[in-house]
N, C-alpha and C positions, 0 to 999 in steps of 0.2 A: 504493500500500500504506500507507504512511506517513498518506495524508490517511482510510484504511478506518479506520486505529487510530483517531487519534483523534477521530473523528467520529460510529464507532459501537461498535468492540469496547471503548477503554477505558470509555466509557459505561457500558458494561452489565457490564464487570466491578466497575465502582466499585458499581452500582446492586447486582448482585450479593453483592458486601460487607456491604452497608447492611442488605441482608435478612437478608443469614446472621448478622452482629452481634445484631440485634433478637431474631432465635431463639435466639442463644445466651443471650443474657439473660436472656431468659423460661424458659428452661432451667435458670439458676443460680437460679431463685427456689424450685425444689423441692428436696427431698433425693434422689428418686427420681432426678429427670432430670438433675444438677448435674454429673456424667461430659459427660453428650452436650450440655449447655448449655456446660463448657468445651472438648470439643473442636471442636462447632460455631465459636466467637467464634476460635480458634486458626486453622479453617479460614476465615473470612472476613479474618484480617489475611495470609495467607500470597494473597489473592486482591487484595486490595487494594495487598500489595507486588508482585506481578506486573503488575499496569494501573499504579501509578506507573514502574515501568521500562519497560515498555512504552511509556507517556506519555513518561519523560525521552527514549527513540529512541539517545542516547549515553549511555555512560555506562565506567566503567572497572570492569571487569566483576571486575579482583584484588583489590579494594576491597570490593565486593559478596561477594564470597564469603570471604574476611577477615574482614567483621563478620557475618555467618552462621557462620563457624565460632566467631569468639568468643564471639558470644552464646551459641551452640546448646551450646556449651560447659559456660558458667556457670551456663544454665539449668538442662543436665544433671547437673550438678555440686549445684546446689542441690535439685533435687527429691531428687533420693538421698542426698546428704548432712546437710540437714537435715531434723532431728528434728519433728516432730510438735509437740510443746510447744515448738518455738521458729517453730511457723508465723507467730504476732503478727509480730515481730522479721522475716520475713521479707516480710512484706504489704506492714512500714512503708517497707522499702529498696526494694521493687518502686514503690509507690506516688510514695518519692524519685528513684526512676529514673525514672521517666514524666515526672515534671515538670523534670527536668532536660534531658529529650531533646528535647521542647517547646520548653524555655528556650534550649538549645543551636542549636537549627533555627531560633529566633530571629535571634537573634544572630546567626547565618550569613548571613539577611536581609540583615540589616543593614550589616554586614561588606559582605557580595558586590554589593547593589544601590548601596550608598550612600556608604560610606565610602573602599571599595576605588578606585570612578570617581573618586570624587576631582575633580567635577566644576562645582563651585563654587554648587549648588544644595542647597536643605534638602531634608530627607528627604520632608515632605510634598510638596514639587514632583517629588521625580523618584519615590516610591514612589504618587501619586495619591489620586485619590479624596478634594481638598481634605482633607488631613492625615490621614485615618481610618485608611487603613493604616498609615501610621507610630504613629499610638497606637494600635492592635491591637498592632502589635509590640512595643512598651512593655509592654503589658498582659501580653503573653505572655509575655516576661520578666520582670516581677513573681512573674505567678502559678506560671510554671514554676521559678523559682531561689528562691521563698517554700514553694510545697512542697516541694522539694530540703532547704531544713534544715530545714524542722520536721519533716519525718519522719525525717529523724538523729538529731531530740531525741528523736522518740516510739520510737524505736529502742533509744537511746542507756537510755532509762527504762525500756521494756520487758526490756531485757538484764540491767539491774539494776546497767548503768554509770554509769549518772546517778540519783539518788535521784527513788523513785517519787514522792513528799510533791510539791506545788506548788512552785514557788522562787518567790514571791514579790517580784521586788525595785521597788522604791521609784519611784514615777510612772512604772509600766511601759507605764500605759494610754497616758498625755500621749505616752512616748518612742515607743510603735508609731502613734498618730495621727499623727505626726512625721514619720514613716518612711513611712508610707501617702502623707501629702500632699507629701510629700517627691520619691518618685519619682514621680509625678503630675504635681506643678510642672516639676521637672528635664529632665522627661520630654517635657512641650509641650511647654519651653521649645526643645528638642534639637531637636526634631522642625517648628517651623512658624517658628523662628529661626537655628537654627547652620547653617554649609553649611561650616565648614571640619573636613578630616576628622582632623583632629587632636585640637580642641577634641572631634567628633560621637565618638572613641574613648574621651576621659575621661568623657566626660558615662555612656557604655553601662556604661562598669566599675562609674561611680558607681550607676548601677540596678541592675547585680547587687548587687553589695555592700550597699546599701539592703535589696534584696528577701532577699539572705539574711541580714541581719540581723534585718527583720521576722518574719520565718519562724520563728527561735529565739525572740524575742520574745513570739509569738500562743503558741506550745504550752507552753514550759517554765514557765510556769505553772501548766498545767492539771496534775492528780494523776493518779494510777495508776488511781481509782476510774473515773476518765471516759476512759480510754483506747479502747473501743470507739468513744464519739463520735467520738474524733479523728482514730483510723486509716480510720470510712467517709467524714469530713468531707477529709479527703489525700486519699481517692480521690475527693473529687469535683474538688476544687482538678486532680489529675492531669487529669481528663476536662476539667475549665473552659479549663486550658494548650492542651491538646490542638486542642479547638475552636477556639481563638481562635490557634493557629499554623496550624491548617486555612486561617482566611480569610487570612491573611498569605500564605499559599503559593496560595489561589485551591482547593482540592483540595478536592470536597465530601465525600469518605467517613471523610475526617476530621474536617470536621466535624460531620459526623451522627455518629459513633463516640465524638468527644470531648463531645459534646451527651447521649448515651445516659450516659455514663458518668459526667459530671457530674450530670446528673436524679437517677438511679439513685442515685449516691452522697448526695446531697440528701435523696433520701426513707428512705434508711435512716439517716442520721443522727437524718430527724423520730422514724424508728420506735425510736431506740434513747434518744433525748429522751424519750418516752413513756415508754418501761420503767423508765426512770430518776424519771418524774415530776419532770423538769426542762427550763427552757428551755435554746433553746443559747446564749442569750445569759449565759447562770447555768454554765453549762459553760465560756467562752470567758472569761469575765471573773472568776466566783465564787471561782475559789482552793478549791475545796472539799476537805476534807479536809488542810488546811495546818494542822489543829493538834486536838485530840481537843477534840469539843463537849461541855458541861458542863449537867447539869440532864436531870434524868425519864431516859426509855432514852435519849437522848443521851449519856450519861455512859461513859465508856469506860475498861479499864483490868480487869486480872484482879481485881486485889484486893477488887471493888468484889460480885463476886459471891458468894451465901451458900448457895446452894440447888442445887449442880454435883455430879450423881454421875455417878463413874467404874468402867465396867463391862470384863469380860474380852469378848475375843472368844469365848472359850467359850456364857456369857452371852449375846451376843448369836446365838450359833447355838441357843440352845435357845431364844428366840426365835420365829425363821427356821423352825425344825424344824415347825410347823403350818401356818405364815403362807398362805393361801389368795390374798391381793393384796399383792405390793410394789412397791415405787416406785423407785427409783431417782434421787439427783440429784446431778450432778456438779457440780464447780465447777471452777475452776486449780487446787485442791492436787491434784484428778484428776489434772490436767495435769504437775504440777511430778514427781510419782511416776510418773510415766506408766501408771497403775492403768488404762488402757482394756482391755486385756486381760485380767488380772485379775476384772477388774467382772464383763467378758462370762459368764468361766468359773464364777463364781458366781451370773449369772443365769441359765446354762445347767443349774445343778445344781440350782436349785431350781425350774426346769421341768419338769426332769426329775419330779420328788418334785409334780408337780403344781401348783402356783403358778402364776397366772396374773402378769408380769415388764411393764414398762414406765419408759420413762427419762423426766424432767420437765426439758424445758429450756428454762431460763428465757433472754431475748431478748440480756442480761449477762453471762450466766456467762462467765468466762474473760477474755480481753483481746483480743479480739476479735469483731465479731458471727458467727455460726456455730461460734466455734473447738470447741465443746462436739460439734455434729453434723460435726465433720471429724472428731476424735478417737474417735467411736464408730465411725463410717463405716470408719476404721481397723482397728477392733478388729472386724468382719462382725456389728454391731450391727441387725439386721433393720431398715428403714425405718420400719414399719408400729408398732412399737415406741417411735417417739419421738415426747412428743407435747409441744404447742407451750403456753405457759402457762394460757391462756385454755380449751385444751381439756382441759388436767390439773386445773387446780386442782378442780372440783368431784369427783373422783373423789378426795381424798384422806381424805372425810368417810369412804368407804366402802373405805379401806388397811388393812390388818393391820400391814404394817411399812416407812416411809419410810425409807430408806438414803441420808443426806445425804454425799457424799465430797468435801471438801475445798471445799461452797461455804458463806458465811457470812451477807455481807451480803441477795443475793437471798432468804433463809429466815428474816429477822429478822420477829417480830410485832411490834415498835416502828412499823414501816411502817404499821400497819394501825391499828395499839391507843395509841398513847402520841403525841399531838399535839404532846409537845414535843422531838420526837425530831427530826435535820434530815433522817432518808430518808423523816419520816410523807408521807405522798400516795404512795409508790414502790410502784408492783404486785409481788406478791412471791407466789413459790411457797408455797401456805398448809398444809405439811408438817405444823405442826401440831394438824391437825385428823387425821392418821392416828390410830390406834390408839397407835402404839410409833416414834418416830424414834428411828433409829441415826446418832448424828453424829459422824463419823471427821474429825478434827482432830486437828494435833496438839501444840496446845496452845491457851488461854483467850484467847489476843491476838485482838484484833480485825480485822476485815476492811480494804479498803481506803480505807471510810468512817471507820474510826478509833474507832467507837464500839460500845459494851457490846452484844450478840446476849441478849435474854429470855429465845431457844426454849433457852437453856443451862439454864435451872434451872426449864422445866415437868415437873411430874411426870410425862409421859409420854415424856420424851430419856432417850437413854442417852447420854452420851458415853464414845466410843470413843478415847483418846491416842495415836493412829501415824500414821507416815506410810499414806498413803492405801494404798498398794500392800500393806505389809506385814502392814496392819489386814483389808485382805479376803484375802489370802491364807489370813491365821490364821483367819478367818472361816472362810472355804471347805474347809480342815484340819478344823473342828472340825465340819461339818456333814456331811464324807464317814461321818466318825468314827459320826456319832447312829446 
């Protein structure tokens, strides 16, 4: 029986895995299919932890069911308890988890195979494969206990416990190349030199401790602005750990799973670099947004504006009240007011009244990539209704009335028009070219870029001053009213 498992059933349940992960993936790349894309990848790790127990043959079964209930638990715990607009914040710690679990299973390696024997051999002797596996396991400790705190940092920023702004400090770059080459050196050195397990237990803490200080080092830099980048660039780091404790443990569906997920995180990072029209190495290093840029729409700061009029929601319903196309585009102050419901019921009212309704979500909006279509998804925002920026923008030449809520920097004309602006090259929802934008903000401060928004003083904005929620509410009050 024993030799049935694992010769052919664990096989095919890990193979099995690999398929079902792959579909789920391709799953999360729609809004349609994104339900059956997560509960697919949920079913292929509940298959893949069945053929690892299966493979282990012993194991202590109060243990196992202990960390099922704990998790199943938190998990439980956090889908229902958190809110919606604190989805970011929750990606970051999920993301933190993963690469610690990596790092953790490391470590345990290490611990179990190498130090614990106590056998008077270096790791690369007794873990093989001429030292490889022991620097895999290096590596996976890096990259698992390096994502562990920089997604605390990106947590810690995203919460609004640590300031969004870059922190900047002084030969930061020198001290993470430090750190980098640091547990790299330490790390051969451990591994194809030390065999006593004493010294082999300082040398392991000194690589955590290295890798999580790099980890705070690489993010706490970066700004609020480039927060998507960072949170898909942790999930790739998560998936990189993962693969690379896969070969450490010998387990291939781990490392096809931590392979998909690192890819996948890699290419959305490129795709969120494009939207941004920035490198990631300008993401990773730039500091951007560490201080308000000076000169042309770069210039930032309310005072600076002369041409801002401020309208009632009234106002903006008689508007509304003909409008044959609107637009819709949310941003995070959507998010912060949690206006997704709201929005709904005002674009359900002016469908009603005939208006043909659609949302503009740009690749940015929000602190998260998708957080825009999770939060409408939320509120039974039709799929078919959102459309992605490449396929809105030309449709706004031909809008009666753009409803900008709560986003800023994606709807700047600086991007497009003012070369000496620092987001000129960034693709940008081109709002206005509608007819009439309604831009609900609630007040002239500027975006996460820091600097001055044009579309505030075209003759064709209205700015609306309220929080998002209370601004379409009033809206929707005064349009039941016409």
């Amino acid at each position: 029986m024993s030799a049935f498992l694992n010769s052919s059933l664990v096989p095919t349940l890990y193979l099995l895995s690999a398929v079902l992960f792959i579909f789920g993936l391709k799953g999360l790349t729609r809004i349609r299919t994104a339900r059956r894309g997560n509960f697919t990848s949920a079913l292929a790790m509940l298959v893949a932890v069945i053929a690892t127990l299966l493979e282990m043959g012993k194991f202590d079964l109060q243990w196992i069911i202990i960390g099922l209930l704990v998790g199943g638990l938190v998990g439980a715990v956090a889908a229902v308890k958190v809110e919606m607009t604190s989805m970011p914040e929750m990606v970051a710690l999920f993301n933190g988890s993963g690469g610690a679990a990596s790092g953790l299973v490391a470590a345990s390696v290490l611990w179990h195979e190498v130090i614990e024997k106590n056998s008077g051999q270096t790791p690369a002797a007794l873990l093989g494969n001429g030292g490889v596996s022991g620097m895999i396991t290096i590596l996976s400790l890096l990259i698992g206990f390096l994502t562990l705190s920089g997604s605390l940092v990106a947590y810690l920023k995203l919460a609004g416990k640590l300031s969004g702004s870059p922190i900047l400090l002084p030969g930061r770059h020198l001290f993470n190349a430090a750190l980098l080459l640091g547990v790299l050196g330490v790390g051969a050195y451990a591994v194809f030199s030390l065999s006593d397990a004493g010294s082999l237990s300082l040398v392991a803490l000194a690589v955590v401790i290295m890798s999580l200080l790099l980890g705070i080092g690489l993010v706490i830099p970066i700004g609020g602005a480039d927060m998507p980048v960072v949170i898909s660039l942790l999930n790739s780091y998560s998936g990189l750990a993962a693969a690379a404790t896969g070969f450490v443990l010998g387990n291939n569906v781990l490392i096809i799973s931590g392979a998909l997920v690192g890819a996948s995180g890699l290419i959305l990072t490129q795709i969120m670099c494009v939207a941004m029209n920035r490198t990631l190495a300008n993401v990773l290093f730039g500091g951007f947004g560490a201080e308000p840029a000076s000169g042309g729409g770069g210039s930032g700061g309310k005072d600076e504006y002369n041409n801002v009029r401020s309208f009632s929601a009234e106002e903006a319903a008689l508007v509304l009240e003909n409008a044959e196309k609107v637009i819709f585009v949310p941003g995070y102050g959507l998010a912060v007011a949690q206006a997704q419901h709201t929005v709904r019921e005002l674009a359900s009212e002016l469908e009603r009244r005939g208006a043909e309704v659609s949302y503009a979500i740009h690749p940015v909006a929000g602190r998260m990539p998708g957080h825009m279509n999770v939060l409408l998804a939320e509120a039974d925002v039709p799929y078919e209704q959102l459309k992605e920026m490449d396929e809105i923008n030309p449709e706004f030449k031909n809008t009666d009335v753009a409803i900008v809520v709560g986003a800023n920097d994606v709807v700047n004309p600086a991007a497009m028009k003012d070369p000496g602006s620092p987001i000129y090259g960034m693709p940008i929802l081109e709002v206005y070219n509608a007819a009439t934008v309604i831009m609900i903000k609630r007040s002239l401060s500027p975006g996460f870029a820091g600097i001055k928004n044009d579309l505030f003083e075209y003759d064709n904005t209205m700015m609306l001053f309220a929080d998002a929620k209370k601004a379409v509410q009033g809206i929707l009050m005064e349009i039941k009213e016409l």
